[in-house]
C-alpha positions as CSV (number, residue, x, y, z in Angstrom):
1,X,117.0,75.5,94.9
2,X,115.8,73.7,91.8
3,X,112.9,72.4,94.0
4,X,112.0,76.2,95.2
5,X,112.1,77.0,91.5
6,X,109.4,74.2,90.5
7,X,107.4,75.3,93.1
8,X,107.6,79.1,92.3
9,X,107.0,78.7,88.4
10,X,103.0,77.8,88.3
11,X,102.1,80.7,90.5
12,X,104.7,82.4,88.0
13,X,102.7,81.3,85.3
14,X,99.7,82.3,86.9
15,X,100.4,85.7,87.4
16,X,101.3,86.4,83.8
17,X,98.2,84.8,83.0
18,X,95.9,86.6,85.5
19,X,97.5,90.0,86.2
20,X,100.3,90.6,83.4
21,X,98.5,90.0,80.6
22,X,94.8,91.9,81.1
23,X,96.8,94.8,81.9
24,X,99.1,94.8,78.7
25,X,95.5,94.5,77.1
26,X,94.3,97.6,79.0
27,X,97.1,99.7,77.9
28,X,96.5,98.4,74.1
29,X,92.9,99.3,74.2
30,X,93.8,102.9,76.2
31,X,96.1,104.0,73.3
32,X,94.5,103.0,70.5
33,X,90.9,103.2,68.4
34,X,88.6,101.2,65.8
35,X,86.6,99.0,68.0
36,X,87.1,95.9,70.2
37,X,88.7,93.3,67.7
38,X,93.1,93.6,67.9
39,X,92.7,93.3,64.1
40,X,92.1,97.3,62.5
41,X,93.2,98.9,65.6
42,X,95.5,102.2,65.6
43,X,97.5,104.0,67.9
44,X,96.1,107.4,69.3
45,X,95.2,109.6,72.2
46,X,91.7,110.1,71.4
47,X,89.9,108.1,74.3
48,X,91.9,110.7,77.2
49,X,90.8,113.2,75.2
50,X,87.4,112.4,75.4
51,X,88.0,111.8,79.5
52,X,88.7,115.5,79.4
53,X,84.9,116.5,78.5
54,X,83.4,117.8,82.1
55,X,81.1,115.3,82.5
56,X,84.1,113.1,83.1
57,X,86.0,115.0,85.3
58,X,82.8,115.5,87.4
59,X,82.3,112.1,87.7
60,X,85.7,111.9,88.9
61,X,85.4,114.7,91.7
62,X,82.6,113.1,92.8
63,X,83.9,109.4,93.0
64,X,86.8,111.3,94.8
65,X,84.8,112.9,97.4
66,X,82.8,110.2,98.0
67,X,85.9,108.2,98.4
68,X,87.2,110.3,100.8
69,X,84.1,110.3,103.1
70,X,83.8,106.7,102.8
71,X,87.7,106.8,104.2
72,X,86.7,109.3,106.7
73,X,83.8,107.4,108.4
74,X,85.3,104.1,108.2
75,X,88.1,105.8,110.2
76,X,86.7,106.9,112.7
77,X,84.3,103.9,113.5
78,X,87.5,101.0,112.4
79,X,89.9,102.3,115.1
80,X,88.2,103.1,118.5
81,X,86.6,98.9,117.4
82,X,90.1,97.9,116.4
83,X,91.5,99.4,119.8
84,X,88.9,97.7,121.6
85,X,89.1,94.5,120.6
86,X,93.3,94.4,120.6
87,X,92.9,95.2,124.8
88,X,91.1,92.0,125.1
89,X,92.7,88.4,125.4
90,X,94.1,87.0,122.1
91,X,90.6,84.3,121.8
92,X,88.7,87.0,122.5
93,X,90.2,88.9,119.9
94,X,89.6,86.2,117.7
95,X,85.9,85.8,118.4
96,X,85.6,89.5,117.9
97,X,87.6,89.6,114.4
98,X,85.6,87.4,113.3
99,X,82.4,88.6,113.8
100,X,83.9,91.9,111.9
101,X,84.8,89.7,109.1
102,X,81.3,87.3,109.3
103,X,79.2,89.9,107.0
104,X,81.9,90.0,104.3
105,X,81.5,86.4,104.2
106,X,77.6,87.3,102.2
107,X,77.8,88.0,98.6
108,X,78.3,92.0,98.3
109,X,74.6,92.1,95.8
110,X,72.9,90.4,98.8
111,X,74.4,92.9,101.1
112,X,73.7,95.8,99.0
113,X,69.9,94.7,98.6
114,X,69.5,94.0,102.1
115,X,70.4,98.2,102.8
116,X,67.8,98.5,99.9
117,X,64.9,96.9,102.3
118,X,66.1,98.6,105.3
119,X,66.2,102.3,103.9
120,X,63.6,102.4,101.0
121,X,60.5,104.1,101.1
122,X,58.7,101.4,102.6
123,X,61.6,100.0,104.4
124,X,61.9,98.8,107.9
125,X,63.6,101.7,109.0
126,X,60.5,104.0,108.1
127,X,58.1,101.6,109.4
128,X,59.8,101.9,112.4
129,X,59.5,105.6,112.6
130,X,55.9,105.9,111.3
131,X,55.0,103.8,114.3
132,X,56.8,106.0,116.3
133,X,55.1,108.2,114.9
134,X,57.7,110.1,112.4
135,X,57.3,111.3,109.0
136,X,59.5,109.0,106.5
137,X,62.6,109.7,105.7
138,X,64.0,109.8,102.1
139,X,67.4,108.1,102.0
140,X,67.4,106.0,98.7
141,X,68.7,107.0,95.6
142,X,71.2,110.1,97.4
143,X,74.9,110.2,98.5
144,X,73.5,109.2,102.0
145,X,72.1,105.5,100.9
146,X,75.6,105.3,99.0
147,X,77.6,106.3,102.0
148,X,76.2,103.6,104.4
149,X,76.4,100.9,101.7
150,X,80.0,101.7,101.3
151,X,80.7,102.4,104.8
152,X,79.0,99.0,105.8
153,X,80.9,96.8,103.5
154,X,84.4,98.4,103.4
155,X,84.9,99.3,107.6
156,X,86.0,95.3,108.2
157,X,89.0,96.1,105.5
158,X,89.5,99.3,108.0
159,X,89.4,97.1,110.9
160,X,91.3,94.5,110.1
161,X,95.2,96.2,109.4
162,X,94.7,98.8,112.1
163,X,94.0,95.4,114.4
164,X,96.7,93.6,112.8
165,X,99.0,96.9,113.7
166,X,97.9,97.0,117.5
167,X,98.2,93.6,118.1
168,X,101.8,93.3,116.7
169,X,103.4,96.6,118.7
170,X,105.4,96.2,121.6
171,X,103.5,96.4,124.7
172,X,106.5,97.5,127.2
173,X,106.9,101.0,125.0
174,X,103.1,101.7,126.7
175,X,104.2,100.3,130.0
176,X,107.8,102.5,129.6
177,X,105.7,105.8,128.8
178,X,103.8,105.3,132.0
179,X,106.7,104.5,134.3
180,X,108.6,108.2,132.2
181,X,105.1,110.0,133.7
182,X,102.9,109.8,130.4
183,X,99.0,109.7,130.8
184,X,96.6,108.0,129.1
185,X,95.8,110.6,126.2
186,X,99.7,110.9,125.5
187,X,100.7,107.6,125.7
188,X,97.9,106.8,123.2
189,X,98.9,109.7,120.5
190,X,102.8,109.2,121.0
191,X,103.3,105.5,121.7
192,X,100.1,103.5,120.1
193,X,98.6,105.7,117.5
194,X,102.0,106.3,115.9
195,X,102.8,102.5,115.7
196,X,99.6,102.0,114.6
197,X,100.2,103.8,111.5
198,X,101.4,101.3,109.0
199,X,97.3,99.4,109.6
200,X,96.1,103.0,109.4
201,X,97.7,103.8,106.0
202,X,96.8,100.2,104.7
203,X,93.4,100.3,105.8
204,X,93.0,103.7,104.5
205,X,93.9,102.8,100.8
206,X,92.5,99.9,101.2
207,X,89.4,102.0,101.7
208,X,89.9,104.9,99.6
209,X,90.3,102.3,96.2
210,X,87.5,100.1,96.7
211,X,84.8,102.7,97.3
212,X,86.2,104.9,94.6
213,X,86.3,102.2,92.1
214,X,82.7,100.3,92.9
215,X,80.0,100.3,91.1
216,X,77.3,97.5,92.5
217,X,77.0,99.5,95.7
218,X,76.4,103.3,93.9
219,X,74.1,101.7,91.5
220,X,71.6,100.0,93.3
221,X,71.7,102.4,96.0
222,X,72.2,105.5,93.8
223,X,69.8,104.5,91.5
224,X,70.6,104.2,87.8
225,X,71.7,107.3,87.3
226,X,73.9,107.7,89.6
227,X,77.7,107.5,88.5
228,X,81.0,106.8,89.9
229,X,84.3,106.1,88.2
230,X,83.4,102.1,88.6
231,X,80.1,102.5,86.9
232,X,81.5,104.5,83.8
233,X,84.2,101.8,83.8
234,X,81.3,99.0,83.4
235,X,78.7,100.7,81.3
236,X,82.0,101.1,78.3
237,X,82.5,97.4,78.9
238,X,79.3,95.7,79.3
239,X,76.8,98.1,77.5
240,X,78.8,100.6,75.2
241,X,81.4,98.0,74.6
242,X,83.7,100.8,74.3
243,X,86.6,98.9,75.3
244,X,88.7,101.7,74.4
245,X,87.6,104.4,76.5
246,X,87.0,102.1,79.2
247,X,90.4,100.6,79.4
248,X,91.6,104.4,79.1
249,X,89.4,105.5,82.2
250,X,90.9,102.3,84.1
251,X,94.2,103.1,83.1
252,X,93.9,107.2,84.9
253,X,92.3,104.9,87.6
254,X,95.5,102.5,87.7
255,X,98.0,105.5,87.4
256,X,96.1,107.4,90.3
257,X,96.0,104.4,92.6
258,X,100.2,103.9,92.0
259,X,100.3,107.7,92.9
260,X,98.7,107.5,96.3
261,X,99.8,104.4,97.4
262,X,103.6,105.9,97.2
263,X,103.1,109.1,98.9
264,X,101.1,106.7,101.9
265,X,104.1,104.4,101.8
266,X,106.5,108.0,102.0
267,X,104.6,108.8,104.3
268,X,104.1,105.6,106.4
269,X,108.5,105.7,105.8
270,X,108.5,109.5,107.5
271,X,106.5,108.8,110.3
C-alpha cells in the first residue's frame, strides 16, 4: 500500500500542477478586474457582463452551430468506417485504425494549411476543375472551408470510440437475434447500434468540444475575421491581454462543457 502511494503521489503532484492550479487561476481572473498582475485586482462581475453584449452571444450561436454540424458530419462518415473496419479480422482492424489515426500524427497548422492549398482560389481543387473545364469555386474564407477543416481533423476522434464500442460488444447477442428471426436492419438498430452507444456519445463530445472550442482551424480557413468561441478566447490572451474577460469566456465554456457531458452520460445511463 505504501508503495501504491509513492507511486500515485508525482502524478498527484502533477495534476495540481497542470490541471488544478490554471483553473483556480481562471476562476480568479473570471471574477475579478484591474488588469493581469494578482497585485490590485478586485472582485466583480463585470467581465459576464460584458459577454452579454450581442456580439458575444452571436459568436456563441455560431460556434454552437458550427459545432453541431461538425458533430453531424463526423457522424455520419465515423460510424458506417467504424462498422466497417470492426467486421474485419482483429490485424486488419489494426491496419485500418491506424491509417485513421496516421493524419493526426501531422501537426494540426500543417494540416490546416494543406486544406488551404487544396481549396484556395488557385488551389488544386480549381485547377482541377478549370481543366475540366469548370468555373472556380469559392470555398475559402466561408463556413464551408471551416466545415471540412474541422470535419477532416476531428472524424478519427469519431472513429476511434465508436470502434472501440463495436469491437468490445458481445458477438453471440447478433448471432441470438438471428437465430429469434431478426434481419439485418433490426439486428443492427436493436442489438449493435444500441451497444454501440457509449463510443457514440464519447465520440460525439469528443467532437462537439474540440470544434466548438478551436481556433487554428476557423482562422486560417475563415480568414481573420472570422470568430469562434476559441478565437475570442485567444485574441483576450495573446493580443488584448484581457486575461479577465478571457478567463470569464473560458469559464461559460468550462460550465457548458460540464453540462453536456452529464446529460450524454444520463443519457448513455438511460439507454
Amino acid at each position: 500500500m505504501k508503495h501504491l502511494k509513492n507511486i500515485i503521489r508525482p502524478y498527484i503532484v502533477w495534476s495540481i500542477i497542470m490541471i488544478v492550479v490554471p483553473l483556480l487561476l481562471v476562476f480568479l481572473y473570471a471574477f475579478t478586474v484591474g488588469g493581469n498582475s494578482l497585485v490590485n485586482i478586485k472582485f466583480s462581475f463585470d467581465n459576464f457582463k460584458r459577454f452579454s453584449d450581442i456580439v458575444y452571444l452571436e459568436v456563441f450561436i455560431k460556434s454552437f452551430r458550427i459545432g453541431l454540424l461538425t458533430t453531424a458530419i463526423c457522424f455520419v462518415l465515423g460510424y458506417p468506417l467504424a462498422y466497417i473496419i470492426s467486421r474485419f479480422k482483429e490485424s486488419t482492424q489494426s491496419i485500418l485504425i491506424l491509417f485513421v489515426t496516421i493524419p493526426m500524427w501531422i501537426n494540426m497548422l500543417l494540416r490546416t494549411y494543406a486544406w488551404i492549398s487544396i481549396i484556395s482560389q488557385n488551389g488544386i481543387l480549381n485547377s482541377f476543375l478549370n481543366k475540366l473545364g469548370f468555373d472556380s469555386i469559392n470555398i475559402m474564407y466561408t463556413d464551408t472551408a471551416v466545415l471540412i477543416g474541422l470535419v477532416c481533423n476531428f472524424l478519427p476522434l469519431m472513429v476511434i470510440p465508436i470502434h472501440t464500442s463495436l469491437t468490445k460488444m458481445d458477438k453471440t447477442l447478433i448471432e441470438a437475434a438471428h437465430d429469434l428471426g431478426a434481419n439485418e436492419v433490426q439486428t443492427f438498430f436493436n442489438i449493435t447500434f444500441k451497444l454501440s452507444m457509449p463510443g457514440v456519445i464519447n465520440g460525439v463530445f469528443i467532437v462537439f468540444i474540440t470544434s466548438i472550442s478551436a481556433f487554428i482551424i476557423p482562422k486560417l480557413l475563415g480568414g481573420g475575421q472570422y470568430m469562434l468561441i476559441g478565437n475570442i478566447i485567444e485574441t483576450q490572451f495573446l493580443h488584448v491581454m484581457d486575461w479577465n474577460f478571457g478567463s470569464a469566456i473560458s469559464l461559460i465554456l468550462i460550465v457548458i462543457i460540464i453540462a453536456i457531458n452529464r446529460v450524454l452520460k444520463k443519457f448513455d445511463l438511460e439507454g
